[in-house]
VMD Tcl script that builds the backbone (N, CA, C; Angstrom):
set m [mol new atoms 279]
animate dup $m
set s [atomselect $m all]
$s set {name element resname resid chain x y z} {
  {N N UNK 1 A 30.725 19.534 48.777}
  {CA C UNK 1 A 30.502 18.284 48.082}
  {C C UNK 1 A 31.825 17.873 47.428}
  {N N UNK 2 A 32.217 16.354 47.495}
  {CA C UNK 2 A 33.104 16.107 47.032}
  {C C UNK 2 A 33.567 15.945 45.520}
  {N N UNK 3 A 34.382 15.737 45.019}
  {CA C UNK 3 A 34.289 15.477 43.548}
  {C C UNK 3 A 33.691 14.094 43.356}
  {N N UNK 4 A 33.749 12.847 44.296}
  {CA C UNK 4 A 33.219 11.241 43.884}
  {C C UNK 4 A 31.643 11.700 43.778}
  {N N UNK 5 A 31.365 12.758 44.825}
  {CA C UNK 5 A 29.925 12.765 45.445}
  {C C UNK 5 A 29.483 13.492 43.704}
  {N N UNK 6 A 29.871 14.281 43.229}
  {CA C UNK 6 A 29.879 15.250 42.018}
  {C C UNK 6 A 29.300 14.144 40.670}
  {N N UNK 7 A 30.668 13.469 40.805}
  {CA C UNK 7 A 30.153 12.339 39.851}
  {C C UNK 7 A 29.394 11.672 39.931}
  {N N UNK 8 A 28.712 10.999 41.022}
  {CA C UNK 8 A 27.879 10.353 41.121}
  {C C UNK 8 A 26.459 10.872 40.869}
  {N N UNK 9 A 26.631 12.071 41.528}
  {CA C UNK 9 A 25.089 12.745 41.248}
  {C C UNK 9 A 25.176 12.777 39.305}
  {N N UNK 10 A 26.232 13.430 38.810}
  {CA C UNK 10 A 26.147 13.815 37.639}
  {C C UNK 10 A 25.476 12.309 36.416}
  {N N UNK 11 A 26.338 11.776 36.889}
  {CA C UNK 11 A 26.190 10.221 36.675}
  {C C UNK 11 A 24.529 9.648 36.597}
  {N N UNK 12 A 24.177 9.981 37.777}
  {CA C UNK 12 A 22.687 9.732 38.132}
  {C C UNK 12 A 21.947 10.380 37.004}
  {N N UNK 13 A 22.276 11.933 37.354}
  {CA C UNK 13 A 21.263 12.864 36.502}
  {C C UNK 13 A 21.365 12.152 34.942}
  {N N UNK 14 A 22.254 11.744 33.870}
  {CA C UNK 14 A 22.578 11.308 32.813}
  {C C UNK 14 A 21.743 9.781 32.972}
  {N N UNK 15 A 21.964 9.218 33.710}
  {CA C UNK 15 A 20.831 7.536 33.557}
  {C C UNK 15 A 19.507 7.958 33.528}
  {N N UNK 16 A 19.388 9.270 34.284}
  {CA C UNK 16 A 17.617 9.158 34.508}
  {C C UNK 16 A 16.689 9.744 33.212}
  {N N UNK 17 A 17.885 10.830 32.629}
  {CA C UNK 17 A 17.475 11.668 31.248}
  {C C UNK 17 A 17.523 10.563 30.497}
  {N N UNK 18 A 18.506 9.447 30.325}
  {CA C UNK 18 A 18.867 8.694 29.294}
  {C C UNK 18 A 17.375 7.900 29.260}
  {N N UNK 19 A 17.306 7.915 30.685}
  {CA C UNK 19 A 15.657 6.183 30.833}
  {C C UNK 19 A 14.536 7.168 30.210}
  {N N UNK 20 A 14.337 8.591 30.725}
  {CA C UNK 20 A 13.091 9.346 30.239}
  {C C UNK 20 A 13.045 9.374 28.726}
  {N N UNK 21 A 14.250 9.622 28.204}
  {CA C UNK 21 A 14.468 9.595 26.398}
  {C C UNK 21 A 13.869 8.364 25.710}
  {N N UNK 22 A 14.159 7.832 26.438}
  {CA C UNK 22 A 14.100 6.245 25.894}
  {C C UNK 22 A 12.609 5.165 25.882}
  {N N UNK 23 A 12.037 5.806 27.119}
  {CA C UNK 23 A 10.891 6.104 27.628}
  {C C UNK 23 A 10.027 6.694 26.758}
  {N N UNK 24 A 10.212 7.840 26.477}
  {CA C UNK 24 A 9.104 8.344 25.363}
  {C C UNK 24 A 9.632 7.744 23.872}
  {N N UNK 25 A 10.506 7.631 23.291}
  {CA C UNK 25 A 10.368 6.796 21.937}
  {C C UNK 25 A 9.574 5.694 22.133}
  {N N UNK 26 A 10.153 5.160 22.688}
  {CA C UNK 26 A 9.091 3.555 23.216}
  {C C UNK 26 A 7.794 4.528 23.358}
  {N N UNK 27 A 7.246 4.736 23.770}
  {CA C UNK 27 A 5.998 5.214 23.560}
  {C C UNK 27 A 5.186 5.868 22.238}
  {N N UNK 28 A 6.169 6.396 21.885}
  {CA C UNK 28 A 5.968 7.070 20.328}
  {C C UNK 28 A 5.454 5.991 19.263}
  {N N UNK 29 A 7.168 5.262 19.529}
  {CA C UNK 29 A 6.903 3.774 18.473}
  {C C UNK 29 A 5.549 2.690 18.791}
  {N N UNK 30 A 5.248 2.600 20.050}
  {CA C UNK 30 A 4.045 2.078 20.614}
  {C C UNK 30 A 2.714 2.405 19.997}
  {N N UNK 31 A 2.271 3.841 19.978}
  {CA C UNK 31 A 1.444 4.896 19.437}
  {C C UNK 31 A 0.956 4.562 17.725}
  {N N UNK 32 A 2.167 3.793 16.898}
  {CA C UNK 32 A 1.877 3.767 15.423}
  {C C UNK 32 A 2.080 2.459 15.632}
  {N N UNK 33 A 0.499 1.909 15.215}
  {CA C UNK 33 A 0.607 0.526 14.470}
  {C C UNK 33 A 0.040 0.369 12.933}
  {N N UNK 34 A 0.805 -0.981 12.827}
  {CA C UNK 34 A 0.959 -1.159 11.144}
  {C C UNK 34 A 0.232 -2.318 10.728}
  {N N UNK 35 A -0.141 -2.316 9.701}
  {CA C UNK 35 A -0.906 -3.905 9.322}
  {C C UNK 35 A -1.010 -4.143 7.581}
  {N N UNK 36 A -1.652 -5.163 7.458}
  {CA C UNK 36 A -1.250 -5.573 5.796}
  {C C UNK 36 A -3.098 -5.124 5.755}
  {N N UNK 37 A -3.487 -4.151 4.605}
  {CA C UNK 37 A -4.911 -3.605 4.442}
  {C C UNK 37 A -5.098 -4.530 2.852}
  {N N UNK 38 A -6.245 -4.789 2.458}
  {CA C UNK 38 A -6.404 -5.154 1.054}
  {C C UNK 38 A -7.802 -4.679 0.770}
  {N N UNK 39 A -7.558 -5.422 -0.876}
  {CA C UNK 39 A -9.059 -4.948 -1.667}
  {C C UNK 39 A -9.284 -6.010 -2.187}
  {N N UNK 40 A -10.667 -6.365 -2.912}
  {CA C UNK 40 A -10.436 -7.119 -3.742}
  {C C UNK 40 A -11.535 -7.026 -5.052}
  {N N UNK 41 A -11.522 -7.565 -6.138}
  {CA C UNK 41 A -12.438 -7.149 -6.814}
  {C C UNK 41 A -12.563 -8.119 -7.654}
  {N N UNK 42 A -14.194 -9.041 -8.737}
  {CA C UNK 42 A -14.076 -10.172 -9.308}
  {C C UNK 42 A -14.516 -8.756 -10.340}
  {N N UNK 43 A -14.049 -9.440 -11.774}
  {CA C UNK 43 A -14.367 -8.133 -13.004}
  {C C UNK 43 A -14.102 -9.059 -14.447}
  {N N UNK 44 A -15.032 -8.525 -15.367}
  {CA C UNK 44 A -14.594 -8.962 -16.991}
  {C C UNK 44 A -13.557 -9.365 -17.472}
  {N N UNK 45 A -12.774 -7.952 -17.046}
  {CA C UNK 45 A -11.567 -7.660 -17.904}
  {C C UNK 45 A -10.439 -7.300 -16.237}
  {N N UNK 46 A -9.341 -7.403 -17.015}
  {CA C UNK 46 A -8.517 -7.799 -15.919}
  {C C UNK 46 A -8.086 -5.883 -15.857}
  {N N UNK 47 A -7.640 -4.974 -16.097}
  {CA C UNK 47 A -8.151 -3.617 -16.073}
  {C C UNK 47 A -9.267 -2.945 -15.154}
  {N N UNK 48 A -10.737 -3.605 -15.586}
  {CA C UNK 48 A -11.197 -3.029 -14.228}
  {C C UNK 48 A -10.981 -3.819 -13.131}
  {N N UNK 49 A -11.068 -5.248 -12.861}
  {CA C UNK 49 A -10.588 -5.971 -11.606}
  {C C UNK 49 A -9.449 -5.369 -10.901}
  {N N UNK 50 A -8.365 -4.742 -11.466}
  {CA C UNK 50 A -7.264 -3.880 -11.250}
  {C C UNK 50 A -7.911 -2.455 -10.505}
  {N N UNK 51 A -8.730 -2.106 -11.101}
  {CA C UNK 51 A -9.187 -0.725 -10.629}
  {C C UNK 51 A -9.977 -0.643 -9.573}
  {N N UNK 52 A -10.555 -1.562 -9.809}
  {CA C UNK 52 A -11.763 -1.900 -8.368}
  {C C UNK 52 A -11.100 -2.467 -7.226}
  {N N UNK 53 A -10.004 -2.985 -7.317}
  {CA C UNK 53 A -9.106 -3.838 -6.358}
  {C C UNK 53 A -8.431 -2.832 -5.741}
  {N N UNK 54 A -8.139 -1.729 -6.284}
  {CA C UNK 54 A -7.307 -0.637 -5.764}
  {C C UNK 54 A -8.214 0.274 -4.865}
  {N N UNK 55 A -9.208 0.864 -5.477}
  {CA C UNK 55 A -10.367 1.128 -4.955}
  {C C UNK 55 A -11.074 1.426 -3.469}
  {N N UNK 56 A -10.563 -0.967 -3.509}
  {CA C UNK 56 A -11.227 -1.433 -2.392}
  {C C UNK 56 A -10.236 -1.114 -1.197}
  {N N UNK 57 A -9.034 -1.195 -2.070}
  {CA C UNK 57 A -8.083 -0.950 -0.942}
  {C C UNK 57 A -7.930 0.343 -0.448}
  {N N UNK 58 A -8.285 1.153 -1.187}
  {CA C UNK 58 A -8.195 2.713 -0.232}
  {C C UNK 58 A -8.842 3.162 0.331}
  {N N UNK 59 A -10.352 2.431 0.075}
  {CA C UNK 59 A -11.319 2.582 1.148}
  {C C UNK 59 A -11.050 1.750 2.319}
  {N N UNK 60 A -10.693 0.651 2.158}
  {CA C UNK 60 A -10.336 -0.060 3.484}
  {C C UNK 60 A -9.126 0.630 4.099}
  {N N UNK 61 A -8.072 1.499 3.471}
  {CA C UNK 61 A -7.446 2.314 4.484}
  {C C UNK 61 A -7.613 3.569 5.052}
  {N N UNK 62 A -8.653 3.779 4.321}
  {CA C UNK 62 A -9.374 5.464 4.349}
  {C C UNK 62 A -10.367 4.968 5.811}
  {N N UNK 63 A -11.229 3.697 5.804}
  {CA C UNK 63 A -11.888 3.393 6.549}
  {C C UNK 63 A -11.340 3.189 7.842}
  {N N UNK 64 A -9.707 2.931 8.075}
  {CA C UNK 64 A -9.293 2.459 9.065}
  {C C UNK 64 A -8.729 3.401 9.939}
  {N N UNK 65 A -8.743 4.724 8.997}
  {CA C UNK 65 A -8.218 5.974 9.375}
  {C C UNK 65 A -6.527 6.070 9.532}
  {N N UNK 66 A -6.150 5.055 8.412}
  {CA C UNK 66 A -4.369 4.714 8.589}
  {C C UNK 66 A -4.102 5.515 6.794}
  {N N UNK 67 A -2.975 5.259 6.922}
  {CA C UNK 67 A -2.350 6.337 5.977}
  {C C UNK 67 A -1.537 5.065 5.487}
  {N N UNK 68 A -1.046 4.793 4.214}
  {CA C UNK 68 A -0.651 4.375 3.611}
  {C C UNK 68 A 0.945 3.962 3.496}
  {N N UNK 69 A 1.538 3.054 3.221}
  {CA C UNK 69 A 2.939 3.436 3.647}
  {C C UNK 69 A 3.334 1.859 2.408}
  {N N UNK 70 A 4.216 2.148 1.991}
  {CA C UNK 70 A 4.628 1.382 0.847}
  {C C UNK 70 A 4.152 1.152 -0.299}
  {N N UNK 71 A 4.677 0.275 -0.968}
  {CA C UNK 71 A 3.669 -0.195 -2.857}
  {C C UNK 71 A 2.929 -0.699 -2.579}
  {N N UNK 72 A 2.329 -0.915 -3.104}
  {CA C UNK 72 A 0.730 -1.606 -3.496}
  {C C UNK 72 A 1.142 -2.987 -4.695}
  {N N UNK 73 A 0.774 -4.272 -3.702}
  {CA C UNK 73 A 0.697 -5.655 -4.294}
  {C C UNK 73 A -0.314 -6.215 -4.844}
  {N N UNK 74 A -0.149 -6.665 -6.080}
  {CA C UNK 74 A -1.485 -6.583 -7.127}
  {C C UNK 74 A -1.179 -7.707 -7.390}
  {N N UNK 75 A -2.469 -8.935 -6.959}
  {CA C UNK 75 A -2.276 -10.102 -7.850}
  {C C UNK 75 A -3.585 -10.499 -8.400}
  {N N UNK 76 A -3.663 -10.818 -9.526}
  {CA C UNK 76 A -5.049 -11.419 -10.175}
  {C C UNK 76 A -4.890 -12.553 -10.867}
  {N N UNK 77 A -6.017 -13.454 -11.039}
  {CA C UNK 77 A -6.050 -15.010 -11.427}
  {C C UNK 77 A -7.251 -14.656 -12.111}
  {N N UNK 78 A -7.020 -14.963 -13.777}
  {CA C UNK 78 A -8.143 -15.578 -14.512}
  {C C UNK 78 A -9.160 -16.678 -14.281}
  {N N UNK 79 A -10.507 -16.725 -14.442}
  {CA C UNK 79 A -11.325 -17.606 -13.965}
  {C C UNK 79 A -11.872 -17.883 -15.521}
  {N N UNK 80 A -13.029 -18.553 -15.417}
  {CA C UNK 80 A -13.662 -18.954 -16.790}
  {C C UNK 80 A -14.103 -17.990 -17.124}
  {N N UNK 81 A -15.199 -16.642 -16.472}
  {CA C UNK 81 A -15.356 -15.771 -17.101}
  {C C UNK 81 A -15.150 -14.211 -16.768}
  {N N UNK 82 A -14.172 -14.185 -15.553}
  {CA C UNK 82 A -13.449 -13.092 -14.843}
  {C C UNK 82 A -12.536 -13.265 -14.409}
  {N N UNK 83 A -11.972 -12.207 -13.771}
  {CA C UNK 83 A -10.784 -11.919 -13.379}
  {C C UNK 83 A -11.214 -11.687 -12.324}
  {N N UNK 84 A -10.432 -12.028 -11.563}
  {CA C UNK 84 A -10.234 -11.914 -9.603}
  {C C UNK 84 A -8.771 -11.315 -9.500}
  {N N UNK 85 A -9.221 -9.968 -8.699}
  {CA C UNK 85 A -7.620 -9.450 -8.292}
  {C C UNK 85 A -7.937 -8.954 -6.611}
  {N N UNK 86 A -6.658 -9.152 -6.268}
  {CA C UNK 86 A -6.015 -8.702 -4.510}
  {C C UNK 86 A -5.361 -7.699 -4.806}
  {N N UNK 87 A -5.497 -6.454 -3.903}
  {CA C UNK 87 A -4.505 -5.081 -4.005}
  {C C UNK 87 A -4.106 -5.407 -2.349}
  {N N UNK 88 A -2.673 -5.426 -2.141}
  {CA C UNK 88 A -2.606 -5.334 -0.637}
  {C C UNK 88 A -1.643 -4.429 -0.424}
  {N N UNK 89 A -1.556 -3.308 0.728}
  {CA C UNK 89 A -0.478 -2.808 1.102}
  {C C UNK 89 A -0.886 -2.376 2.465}
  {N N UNK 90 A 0.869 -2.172 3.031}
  {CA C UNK 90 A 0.820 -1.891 4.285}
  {C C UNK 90 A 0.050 -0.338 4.957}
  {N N UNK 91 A -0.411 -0.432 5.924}
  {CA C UNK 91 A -1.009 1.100 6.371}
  {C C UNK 91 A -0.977 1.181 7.859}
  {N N UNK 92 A -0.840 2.306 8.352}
  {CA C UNK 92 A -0.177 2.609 9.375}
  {C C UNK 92 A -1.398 3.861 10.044}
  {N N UNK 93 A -1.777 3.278 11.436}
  {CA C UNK 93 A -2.538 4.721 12.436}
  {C C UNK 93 A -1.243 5.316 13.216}
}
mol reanalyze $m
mol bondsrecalc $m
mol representation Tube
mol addrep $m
């Protein structure tokens, strides 16, 4: 075998490992998806609306069978005689 013939095979063998490598990450990364999960909760006092909002949200990620991945976004709006709060964060299968 020649030395061009050498390189070329060698050459080959290195594109095909490189495509298989590349190949399974892409698949890996494929495998985990991500999404925005929330809670929400209407309450008295803005404390438990907070607590129940959080709550809702870990059951909705506990429910989804995803695992949690970042902070937790808390917004609540006073009403005439409660509090309304959103817990949202990202979660990941």
């Amino acid at each position: 075998m020649n030395s061009i013939t050498r390189a070329a095979a060698l050459i080959a063998a290195i594109a095909l490992s490189a495509t298989a490598l590349g190949g399974a990450a892409f698949a890996q990364a494929k495998k985990q998806s991500c999404f925005l999960a929330g809670g929400e909760a209407t309450m008295v006092t803005t404390d438990l609306a907070k607590f129940m909002a959080n709550a809702a949200l870990n059951n909705s990620i506990k429910g989804a069978s995803a695992t949690a991945s970042g902070a937790v976004k808390m917004t609540c709006k006073d009403g005439v005689a409660t509090v309304h709060c959103l817990a949202q964060q990202r979660a990941c299968k």
